[in-house]
C-alpha positions as CSV (number, residue, x, y, z in Angstrom):
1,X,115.6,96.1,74.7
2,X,116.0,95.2,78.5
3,X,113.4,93.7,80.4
4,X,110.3,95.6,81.7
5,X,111.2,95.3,85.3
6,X,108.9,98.2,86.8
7,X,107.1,95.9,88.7
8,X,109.8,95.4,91.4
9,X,109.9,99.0,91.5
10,X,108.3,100.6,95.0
11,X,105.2,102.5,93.7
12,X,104.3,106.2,95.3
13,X,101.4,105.5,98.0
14,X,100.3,107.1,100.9
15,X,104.1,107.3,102.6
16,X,105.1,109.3,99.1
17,X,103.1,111.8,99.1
18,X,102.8,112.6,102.9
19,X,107.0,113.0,102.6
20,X,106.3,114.8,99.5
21,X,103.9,117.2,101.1
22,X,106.7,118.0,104.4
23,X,109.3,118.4,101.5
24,X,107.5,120.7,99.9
25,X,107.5,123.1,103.1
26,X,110.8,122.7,103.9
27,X,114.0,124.7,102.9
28,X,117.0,123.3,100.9
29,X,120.2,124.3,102.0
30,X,123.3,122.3,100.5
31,X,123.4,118.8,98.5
32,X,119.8,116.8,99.0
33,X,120.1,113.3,99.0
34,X,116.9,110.9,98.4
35,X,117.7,107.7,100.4
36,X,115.6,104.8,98.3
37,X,114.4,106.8,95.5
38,X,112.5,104.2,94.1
39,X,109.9,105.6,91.4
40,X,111.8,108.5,91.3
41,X,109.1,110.9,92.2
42,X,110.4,112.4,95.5
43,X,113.9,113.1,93.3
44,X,112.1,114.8,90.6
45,X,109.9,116.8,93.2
46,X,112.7,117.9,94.6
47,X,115.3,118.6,91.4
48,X,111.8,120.7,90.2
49,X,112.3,122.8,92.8
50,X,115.4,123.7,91.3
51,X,117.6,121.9,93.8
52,X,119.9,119.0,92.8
53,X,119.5,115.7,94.2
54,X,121.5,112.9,94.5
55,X,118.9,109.4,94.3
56,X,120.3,106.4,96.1
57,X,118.5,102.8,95.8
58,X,120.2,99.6,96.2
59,X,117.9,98.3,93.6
60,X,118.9,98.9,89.8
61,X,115.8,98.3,88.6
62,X,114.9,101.4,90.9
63,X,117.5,103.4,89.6
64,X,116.5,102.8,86.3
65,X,112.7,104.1,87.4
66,X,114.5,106.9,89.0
67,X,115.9,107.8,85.5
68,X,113.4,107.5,83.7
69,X,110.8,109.9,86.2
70,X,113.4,112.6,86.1
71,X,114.7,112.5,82.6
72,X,113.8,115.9,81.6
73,X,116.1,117.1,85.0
74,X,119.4,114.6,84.6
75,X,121.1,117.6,85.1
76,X,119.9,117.8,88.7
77,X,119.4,114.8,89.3
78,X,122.5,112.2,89.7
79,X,121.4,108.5,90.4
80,X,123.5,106.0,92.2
81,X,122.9,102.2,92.9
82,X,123.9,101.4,96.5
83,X,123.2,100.8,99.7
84,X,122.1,104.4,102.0
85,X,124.9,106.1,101.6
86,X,127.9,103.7,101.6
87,X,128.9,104.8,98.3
88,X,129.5,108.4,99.1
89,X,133.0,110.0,100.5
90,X,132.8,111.1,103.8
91,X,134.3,114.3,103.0
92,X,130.6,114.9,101.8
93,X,128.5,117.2,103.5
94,X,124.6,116.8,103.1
95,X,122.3,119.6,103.9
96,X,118.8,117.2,103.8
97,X,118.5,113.8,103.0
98,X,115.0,112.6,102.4
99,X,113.9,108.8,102.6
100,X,110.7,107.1,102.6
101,X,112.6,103.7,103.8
102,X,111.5,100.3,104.6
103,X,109.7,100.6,107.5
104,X,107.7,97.8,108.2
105,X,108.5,94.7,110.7
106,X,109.9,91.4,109.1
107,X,106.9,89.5,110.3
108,X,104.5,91.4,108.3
109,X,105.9,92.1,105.1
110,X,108.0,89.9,102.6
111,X,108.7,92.6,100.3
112,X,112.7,94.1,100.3
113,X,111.3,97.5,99.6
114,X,109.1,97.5,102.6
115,X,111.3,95.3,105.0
116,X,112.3,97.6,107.6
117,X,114.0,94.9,109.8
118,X,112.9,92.9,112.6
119,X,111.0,95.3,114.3
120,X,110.7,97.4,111.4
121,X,113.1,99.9,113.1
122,X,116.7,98.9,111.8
123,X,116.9,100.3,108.3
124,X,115.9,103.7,109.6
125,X,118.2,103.2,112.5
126,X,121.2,102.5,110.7
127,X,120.7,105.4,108.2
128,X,120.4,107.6,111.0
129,X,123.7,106.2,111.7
130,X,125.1,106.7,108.4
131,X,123.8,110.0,108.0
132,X,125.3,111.2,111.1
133,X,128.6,111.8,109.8
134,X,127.7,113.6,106.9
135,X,125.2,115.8,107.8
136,X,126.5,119.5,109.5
137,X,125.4,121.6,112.1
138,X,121.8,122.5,110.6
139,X,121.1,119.7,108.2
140,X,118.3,117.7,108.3
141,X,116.6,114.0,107.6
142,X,113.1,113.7,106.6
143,X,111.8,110.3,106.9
144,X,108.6,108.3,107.5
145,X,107.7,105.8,109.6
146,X,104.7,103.8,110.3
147,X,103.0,102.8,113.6
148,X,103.5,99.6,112.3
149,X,106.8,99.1,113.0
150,X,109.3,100.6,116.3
151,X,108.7,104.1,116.1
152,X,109.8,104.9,119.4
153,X,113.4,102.8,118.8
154,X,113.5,105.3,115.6
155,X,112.8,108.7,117.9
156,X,115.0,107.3,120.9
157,X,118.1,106.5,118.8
158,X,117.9,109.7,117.0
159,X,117.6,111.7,120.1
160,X,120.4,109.4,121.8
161,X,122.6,110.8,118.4
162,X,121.9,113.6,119.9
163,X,119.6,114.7,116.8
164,X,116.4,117.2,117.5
165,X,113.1,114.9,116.5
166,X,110.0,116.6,115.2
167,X,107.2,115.2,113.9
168,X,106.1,117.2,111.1
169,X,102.7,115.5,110.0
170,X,101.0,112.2,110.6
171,X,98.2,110.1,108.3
172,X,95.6,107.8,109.4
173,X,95.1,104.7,107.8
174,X,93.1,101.9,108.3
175,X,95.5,99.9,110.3
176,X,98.4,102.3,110.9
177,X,99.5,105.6,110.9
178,X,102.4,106.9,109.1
179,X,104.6,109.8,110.3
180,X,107.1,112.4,109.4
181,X,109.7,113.1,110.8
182,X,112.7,115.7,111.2
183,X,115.6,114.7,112.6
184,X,117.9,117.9,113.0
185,X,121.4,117.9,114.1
186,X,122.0,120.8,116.4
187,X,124.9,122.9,117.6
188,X,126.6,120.5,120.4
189,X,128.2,122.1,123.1
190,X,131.0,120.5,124.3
């Protein structure tokens, strides 16, 4: 019997269930990939829906969460420990890719799965980054972000990848407010 290692598992909060909420009024189109699926929750949302996912988290201890929540719906839901989506061909085309990621600044957290970065703005920057080159015309990223860390870096760069930014619905909470966002890639004209 392995160890119980749950506890170093990201539990669903406030950030959860606001990206569950905008998930639940979007529409699935193509492969959905969870970027940090922690708990598993937002996969098994998702794969109830009747939708497969594919759950990424670097942590195995995650992915073994991940299992676990959603082992009624393996058949939807195929879990993969790595890092955003290094581990995926770029052939790969993604029609929404959901993440709640680490979002806070280095200064006020010391936790990996809330570390965002220095400002708290490079995780989510770099998956924009990532995503960009699997996502096609009409795909989208859902993601949070707190007030906490650079939201404004996260908006500018996604814009600057010439990505459409929404914000889809905001929470107040005692000392921040946490966002969600879609990020859309549009038709470019060139």
């Amino acid at each position: 019997m392995g160890v119980d290692d749950s506890s170093q598992v990201y539990r669903p909060a406030e950030d959860t269930w606001l990206l569950i909420d905008c998930l639940s009024k979007a529409t699935y189109r193509g492969l959905v990939v969870e970027v940090g699926s922690g708990s598993g929750v937002v996969s098994r949302f998702i794969a109830e829906r009747g939708f497969e996912v594919l759950a990424i988290d670097i942590s195995e201890a995650a992915a073994r969460s991940t299992r676990l929540n959603c082992s009624q719906l393996l058949g939807r839901v195929h879990i993969i420990v790595g890092d955003r989506l290094k581990a995926l061909r770029p052939s790969v085309k993604i029609g929404l890719i959901a993440s709640n990621p680490p979002y806070l600044p280095k200064e006020n957290t010391s936790d990996t799965a809330t570390e965002g970065g220095e400002s708290g703005a490079e995780f989510t920057i770099d998956l924009i980054d990532e995503a960009e080159e699997f996502m096609a015309t009409g795909a989208r990223l859902v993601l949070i972000a707190s007030t906490l860390g650079d939201v404004e870096a996260v908006t500018r760069h996604a814009e600057a990848k010439g990505l459409d930014v929404m914000c889809l619905e905001s929470r107040r909470l005692f000392f921040e407010e946490i966002r969600c966002y879609e990020l859309r890639k549009i038709l470019t004209h060139e």
